[in-house]
C-alpha positions in Angstrom: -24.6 19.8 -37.4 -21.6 17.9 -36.2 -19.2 20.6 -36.5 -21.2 23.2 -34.6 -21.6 20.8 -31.7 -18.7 19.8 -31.2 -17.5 23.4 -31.9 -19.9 24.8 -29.1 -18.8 21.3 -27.2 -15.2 22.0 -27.1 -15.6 25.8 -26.7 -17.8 25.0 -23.3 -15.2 22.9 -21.8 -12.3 24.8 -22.2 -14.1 28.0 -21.0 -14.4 25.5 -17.7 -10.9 24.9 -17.3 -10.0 28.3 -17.6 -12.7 29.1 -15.0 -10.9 26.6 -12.9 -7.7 28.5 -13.5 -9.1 32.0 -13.0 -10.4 30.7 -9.4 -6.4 29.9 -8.4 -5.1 32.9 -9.5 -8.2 34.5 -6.7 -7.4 32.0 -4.3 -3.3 33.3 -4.7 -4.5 36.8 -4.2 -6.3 35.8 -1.4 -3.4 33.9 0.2 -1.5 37.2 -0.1 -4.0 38.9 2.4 -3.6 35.9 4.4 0.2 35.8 5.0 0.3 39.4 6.1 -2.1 38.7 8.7 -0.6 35.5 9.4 2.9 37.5 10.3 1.2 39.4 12.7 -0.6 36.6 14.4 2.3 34.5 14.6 4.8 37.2 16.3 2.5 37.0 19.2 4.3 36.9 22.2 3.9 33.6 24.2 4.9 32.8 27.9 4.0 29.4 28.3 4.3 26.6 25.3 2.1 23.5 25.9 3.2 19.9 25.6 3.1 18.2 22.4 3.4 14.6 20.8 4.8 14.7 17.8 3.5 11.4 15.8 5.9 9.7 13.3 4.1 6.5 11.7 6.9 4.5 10.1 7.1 1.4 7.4 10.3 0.0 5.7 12.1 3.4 6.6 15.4 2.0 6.8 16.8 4.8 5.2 15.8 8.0 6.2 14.4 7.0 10.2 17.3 7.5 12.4 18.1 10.7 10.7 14.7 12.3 11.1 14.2 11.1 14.5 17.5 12.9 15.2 16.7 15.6 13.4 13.0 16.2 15.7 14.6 15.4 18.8 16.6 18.5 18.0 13.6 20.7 17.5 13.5 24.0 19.0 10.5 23.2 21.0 10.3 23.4 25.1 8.1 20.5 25.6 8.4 18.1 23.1 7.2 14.4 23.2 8.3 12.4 20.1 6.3 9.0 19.7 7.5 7.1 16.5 5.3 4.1 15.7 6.5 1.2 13.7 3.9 -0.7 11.4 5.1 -4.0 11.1 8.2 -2.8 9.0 10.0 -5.6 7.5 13.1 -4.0 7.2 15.3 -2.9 9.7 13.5 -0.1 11.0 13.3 -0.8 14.3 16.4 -2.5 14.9 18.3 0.1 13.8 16.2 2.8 16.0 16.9 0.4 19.4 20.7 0.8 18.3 20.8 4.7 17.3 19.0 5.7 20.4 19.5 2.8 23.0 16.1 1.7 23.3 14.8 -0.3 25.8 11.4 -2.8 26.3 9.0 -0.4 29.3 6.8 -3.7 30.2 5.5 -1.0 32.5 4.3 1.7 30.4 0.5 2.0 30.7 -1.8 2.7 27.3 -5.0 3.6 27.2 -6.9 2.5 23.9 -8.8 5.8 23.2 -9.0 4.5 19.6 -9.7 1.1 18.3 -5.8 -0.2 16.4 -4.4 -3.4 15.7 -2.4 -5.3 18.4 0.6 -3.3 19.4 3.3 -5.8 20.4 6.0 -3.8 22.1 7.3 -0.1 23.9 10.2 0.5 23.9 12.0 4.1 25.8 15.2 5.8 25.7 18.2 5.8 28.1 19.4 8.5 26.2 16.3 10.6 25.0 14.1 10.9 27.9 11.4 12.0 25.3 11.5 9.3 23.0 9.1 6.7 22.8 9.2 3.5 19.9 5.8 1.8 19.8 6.3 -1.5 17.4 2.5 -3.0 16.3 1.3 -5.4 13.5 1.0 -3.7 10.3 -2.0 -1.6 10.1 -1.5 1.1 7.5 -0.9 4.9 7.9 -4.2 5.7 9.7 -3.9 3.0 12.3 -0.3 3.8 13.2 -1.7 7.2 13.7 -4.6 6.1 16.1 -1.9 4.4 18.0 0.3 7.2 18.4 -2.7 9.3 19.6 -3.2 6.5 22.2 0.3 6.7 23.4 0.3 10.3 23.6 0.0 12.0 27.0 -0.2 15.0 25.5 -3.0 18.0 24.3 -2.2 18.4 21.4 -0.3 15.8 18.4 1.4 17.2 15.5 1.1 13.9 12.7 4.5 14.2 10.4 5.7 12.0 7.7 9.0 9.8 8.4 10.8 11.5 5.7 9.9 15.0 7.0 12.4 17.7 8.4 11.1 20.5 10.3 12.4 24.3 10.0 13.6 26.0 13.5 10.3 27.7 14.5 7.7 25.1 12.7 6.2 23.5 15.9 6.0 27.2 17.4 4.6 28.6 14.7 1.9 25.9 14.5 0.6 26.6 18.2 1.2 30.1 18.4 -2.8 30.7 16.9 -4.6 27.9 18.5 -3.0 29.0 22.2 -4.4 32.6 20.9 -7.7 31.3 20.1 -8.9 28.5 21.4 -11.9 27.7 18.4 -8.9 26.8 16.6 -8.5 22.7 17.0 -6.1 22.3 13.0 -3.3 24.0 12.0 -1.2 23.2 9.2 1.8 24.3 7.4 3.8 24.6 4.2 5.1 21.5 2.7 8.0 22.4 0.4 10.6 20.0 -2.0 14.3 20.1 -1.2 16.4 19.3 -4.0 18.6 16.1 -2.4 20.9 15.8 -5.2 18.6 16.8 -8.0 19.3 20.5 -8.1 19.6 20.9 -11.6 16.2 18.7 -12.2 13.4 20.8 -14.6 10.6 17.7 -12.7 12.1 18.8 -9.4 11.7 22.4 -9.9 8.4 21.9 -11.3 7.5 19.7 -8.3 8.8 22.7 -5.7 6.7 25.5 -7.9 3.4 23.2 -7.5 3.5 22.3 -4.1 4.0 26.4 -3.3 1.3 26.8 -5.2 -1.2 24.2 -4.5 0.0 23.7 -0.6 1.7 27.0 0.9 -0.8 29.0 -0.8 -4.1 28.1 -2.1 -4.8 25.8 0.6 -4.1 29.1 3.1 -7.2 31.2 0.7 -9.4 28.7 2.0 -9.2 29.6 6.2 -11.2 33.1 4.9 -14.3 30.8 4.6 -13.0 28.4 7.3 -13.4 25.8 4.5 -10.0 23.8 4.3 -10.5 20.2 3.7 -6.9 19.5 3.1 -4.3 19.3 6.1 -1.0 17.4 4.9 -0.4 14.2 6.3 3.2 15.3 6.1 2.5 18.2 9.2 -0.6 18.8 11.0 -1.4 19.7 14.5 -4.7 19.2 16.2 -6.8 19.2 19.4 -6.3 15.3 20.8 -9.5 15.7 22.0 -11.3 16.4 18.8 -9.3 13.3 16.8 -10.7 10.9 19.9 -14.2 12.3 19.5 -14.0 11.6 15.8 -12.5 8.0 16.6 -9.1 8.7 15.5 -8.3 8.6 11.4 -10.2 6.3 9.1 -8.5 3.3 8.6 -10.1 2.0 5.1 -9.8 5.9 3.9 -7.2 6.1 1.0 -6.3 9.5 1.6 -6.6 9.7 5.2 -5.2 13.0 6.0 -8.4 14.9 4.0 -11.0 12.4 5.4 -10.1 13.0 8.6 -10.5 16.7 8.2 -13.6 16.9 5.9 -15.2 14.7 9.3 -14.0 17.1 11.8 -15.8 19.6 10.1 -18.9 17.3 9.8 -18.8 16.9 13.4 -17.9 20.3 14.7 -20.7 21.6 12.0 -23.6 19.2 13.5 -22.8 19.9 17.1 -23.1 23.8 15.9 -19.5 24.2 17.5 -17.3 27.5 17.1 -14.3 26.0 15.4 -11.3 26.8 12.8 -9.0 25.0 10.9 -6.4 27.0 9.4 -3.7 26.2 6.8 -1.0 28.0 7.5 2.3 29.3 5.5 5.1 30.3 7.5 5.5 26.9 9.3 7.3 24.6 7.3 8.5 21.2 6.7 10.2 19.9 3.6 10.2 16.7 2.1 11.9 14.7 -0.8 10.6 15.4 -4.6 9.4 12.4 -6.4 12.2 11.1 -8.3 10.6 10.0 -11.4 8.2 10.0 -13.3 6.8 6.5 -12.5 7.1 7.3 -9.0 4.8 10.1 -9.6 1.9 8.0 -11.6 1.8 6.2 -8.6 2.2 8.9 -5.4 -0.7 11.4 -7.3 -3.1 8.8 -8.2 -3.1 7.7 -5.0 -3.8 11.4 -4.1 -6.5 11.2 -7.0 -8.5 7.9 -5.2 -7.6 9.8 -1.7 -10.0 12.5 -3.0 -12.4 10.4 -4.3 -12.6 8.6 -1.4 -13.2 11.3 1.4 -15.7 13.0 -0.9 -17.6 9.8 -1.4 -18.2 8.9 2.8 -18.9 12.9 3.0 -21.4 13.0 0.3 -24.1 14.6 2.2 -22.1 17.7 2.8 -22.0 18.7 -0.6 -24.7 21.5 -1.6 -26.1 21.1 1.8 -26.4 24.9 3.5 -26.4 23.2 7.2 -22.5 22.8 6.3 -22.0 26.3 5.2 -18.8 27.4 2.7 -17.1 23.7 3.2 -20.8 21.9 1.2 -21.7 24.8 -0.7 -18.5 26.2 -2.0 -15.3 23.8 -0.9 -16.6 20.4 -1.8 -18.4 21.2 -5.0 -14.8 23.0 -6.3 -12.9 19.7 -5.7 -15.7 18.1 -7.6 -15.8 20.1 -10.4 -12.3 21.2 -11.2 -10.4 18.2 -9.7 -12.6 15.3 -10.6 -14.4 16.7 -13.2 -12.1 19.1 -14.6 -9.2 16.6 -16.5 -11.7 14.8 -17.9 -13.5 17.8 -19.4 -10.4 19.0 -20.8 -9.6 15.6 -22.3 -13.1 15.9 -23.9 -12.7 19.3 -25.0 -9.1 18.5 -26.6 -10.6 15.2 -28.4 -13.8 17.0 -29.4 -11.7 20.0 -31.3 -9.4 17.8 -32.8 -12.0 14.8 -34.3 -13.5 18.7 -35.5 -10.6 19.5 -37.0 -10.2 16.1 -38.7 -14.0 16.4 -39.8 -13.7 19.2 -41.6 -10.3 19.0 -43.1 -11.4 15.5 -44.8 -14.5 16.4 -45.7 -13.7 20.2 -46.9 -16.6 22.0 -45.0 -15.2 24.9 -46.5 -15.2 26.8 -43.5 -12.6 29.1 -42.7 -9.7 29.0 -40.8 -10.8 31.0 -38.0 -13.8 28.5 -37.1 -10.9 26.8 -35.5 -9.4 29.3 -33.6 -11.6 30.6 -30.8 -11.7 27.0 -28.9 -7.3 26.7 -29.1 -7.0 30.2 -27.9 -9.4 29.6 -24.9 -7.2 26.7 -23.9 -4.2 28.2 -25.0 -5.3 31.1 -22.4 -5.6 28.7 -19.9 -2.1 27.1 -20.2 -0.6 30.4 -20.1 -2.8 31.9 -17.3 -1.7 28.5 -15.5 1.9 29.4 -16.3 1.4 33.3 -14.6 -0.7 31.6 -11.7 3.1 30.0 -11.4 5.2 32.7 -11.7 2.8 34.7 -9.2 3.2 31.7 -6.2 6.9 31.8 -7.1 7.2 35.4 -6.3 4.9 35.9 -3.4 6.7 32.8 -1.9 10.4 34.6 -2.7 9.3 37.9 -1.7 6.8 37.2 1.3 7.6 34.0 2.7 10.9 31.8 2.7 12.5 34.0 0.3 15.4 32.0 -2.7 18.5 33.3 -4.6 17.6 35.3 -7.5 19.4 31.9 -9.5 16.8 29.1 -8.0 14.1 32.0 -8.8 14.6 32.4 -12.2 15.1 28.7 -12.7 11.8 27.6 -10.9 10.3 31.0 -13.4 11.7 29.4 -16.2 11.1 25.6 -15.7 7.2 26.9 -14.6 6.9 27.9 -18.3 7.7 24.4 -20.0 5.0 23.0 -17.8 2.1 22.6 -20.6 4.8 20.5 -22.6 4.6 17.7 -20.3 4.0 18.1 -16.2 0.6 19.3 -17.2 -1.0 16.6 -19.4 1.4 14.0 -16.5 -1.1 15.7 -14.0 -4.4 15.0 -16.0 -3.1 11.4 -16.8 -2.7 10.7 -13.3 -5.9 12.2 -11.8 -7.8 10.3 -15.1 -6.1 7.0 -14.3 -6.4 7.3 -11.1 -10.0 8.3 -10.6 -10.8 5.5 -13.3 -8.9 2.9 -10.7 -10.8 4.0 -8.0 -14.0 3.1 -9.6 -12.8 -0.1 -10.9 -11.6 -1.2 -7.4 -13.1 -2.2 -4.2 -11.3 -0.6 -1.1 -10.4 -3.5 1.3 -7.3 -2.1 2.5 -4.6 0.7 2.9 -1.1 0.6 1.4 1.7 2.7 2.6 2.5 6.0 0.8 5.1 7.9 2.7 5.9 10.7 -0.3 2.6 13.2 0.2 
């Protein structure tokens, strides 16, 4: 009896990770409908660009913060405000930002709290940018710096970036170019790719650039043909001020703040009956520095993991609810299933065919060798569907969106295919560890996390 359950068992739960897989290679299809629209919405012609605040929350960024400050205040934008916001680094963050850019105390500046923060201390201006504005605060986490950059803003619109972040030429235009053609649209987001920074030659960097293509650039763009995106990168998205000061600015106890925040504009937009869109985009693009290790990435994806966890538990009543259309019925339950759900049913499934396996080998069942072989080829199939589900967002992102040499595309082709030998089982280690933390924890607090 044992051997035929956990035969059927095991067979079950790989057939649902493959079903998991089979939906991402849809979703990539999709995307590719998507970009060729997106190429003719974003060449729209426009005459007038609106003013925006570009938000840069900063902690301990010593390191990178005078260079991507530089590097925004060199955007190709017309009407630019750029508000960084330091959280009570204890480095030398701000010190070194008053030097680079000859900041000076405004005891004059006027701020309106729109949205609840913790004490903000000082603001400092530019001699030398006149668009430059340094708020300093007590530390507060992520969210709250955010809040009190939408505070300072005097702007319509706030694009939220990372610290670490550097945008392309045309990323701020591109990201208003469809909310300035229709105005139901309050997010847009972009792609966030990996530059190399020293580790060209990396197998766990080239990995890291194929998955963020693939997870980011493209699936996440599938999901604007149901208007169901619940995902906009903390490391680039633009919205409507109004709508973030209706919502009461980011959450600040929300681990992954950037998909809380979204999953509640939809919430709110959806119960006020609102016309409304937020689209993931995947011509505008920012790029950011791949994970170094592979400690460093235990700890950036399980924080992604609780960061999941955490906007689908205070948005519960969405799920399976038809009042919230495609985002409860369809969105939510898919990031329940296949990314909560899913690493532990392949854990199971992997466990369950191997104690099979041991069963009947000790015990000589005398059943043949091909009563083992229907539940590895079903995973087997998965692994290398997963491995073609790479190859494919390689290629439509070489020969429809950024375009790469024909060397960095055969080496992100080549590294995509050693993937089930380690990068995959790191991924279900860290979602499994990480979703067990989060319900082994209480959240009191949020820590810094700038690598998203």
């Amino acid at each position: 009896m044992f051997y035929h359950t956990a035969y059927a068992a095991s067979v079950f739960l790989f057939i649902f990770v493959c079903t998991g897989v089979s939906i991402r290679f849809i979703m990539l299809f999709l995307s590719v409908l998507w970009i060729k629209y997106e190429k003719q919405l974003i060449r729209s012609e426009i005459k007038k660009y609106p003013k925006i605040s570009l938000l840069i929350p900063a902690y301990n960024e010593k390191d990178t913060i005078v260079e991507s400050v530089t590097h925004v205040i060199n955007a190709d934008y017309p009407d630019l405000e750029i508000i960084v916001i330091n959280d009570g680094s204890k480095d030398s963050t701000l010190p070194l930002l008053i030097e680079a850019f000859e900041l000076s105390e405004d005891p004059a500046f006027q701020l309106i709290e729109s949205v609840p923060t913790q004490p903000l201390k000082k603001i400092f201006t530019s001699r030398s940018i006149e668009n430059l504005i340094v708020a300093d605060k007590e530390n507060g986490g992520k969210a709250d710096a955010l809040n009190c950059g939408i505070n300072i803003s005097s702007a319509d619109y706030v694009l939220a970036l990372d610290a670490d972040t550097h945008l392309t030429k045309n990323t701020i235009r591109y990201l208003i170019t469809p909310i300035l053609q229709n105005p139901d649209i309050v997010v847009t987001s972009g792609s966030v790719r990996i530059i190399s920074d020293g580790m060209r030659n990396s197998v766990f960097t080239d990995l890291q650039k194929a998955e963020f293509v693939n997870s980011i650039s493209l699936f996440r763009t599938a999901w604007n043909f149901l208007n169901a995106n619940l995902i906009v990168s903390g490391a680039l998205g633009l919205f409507n001020k109004r709508i973030l000061i209706d919502i009461n600015g980011y959450h600040n106890l929300a681990i992954g703040e950037d998909m809380e925040l979204i999953v509640r504009i939809h919430r709110k937009l959806m119960e006020k009956k609102s016309e409304y869109k937020i689209l993931q985009l995947a011509l505008p693009t920012c790029f950011t520095k791949a994970v170094p290790s592979v400690e460093e990435m235990i700890k950036q994806r399980k924080r992604w993991q609780k960061g999941l966890l955490s906007s689908l538990r205070l948005n519960m009543k969405l799920c399976f609810n038809p009042r919230f259309k495609f985002v409860g019925m369809i969105a939510l339950p898919f990031y329940i299933l296949f990314e909560i759900f899913g690493p532990f049913f392949e854990l199971l499934g992997l466990f369950l065919y191997f104690m099979l396996i041991i069963a009947v080998s000790s015990e000589n069942a005398g059943l043949g060798s091909g009563y083992f072989s229907t539940p590895l080829l079903i995973w087997c199939i998965g692994l290398l569907f997963a491995i073609f589900n790479d190859w494919l967002s390689i290629s439509i992102d070489k020969f429809l969106l950024r375009g790469m040499s024909g060397k960095e595309y055969f080496r992100l082709l080549m590294s995509a295919c050693t993937s089930p030998f380690f990068y995959h089982f790191l991924q279900l280690y860290c979602k499994i560890k990480g979703t067990a933390e989060y319900f082994s924890t209480i959240q009191t607090s949020t820590k810094w996390d700038t690598k998203r």
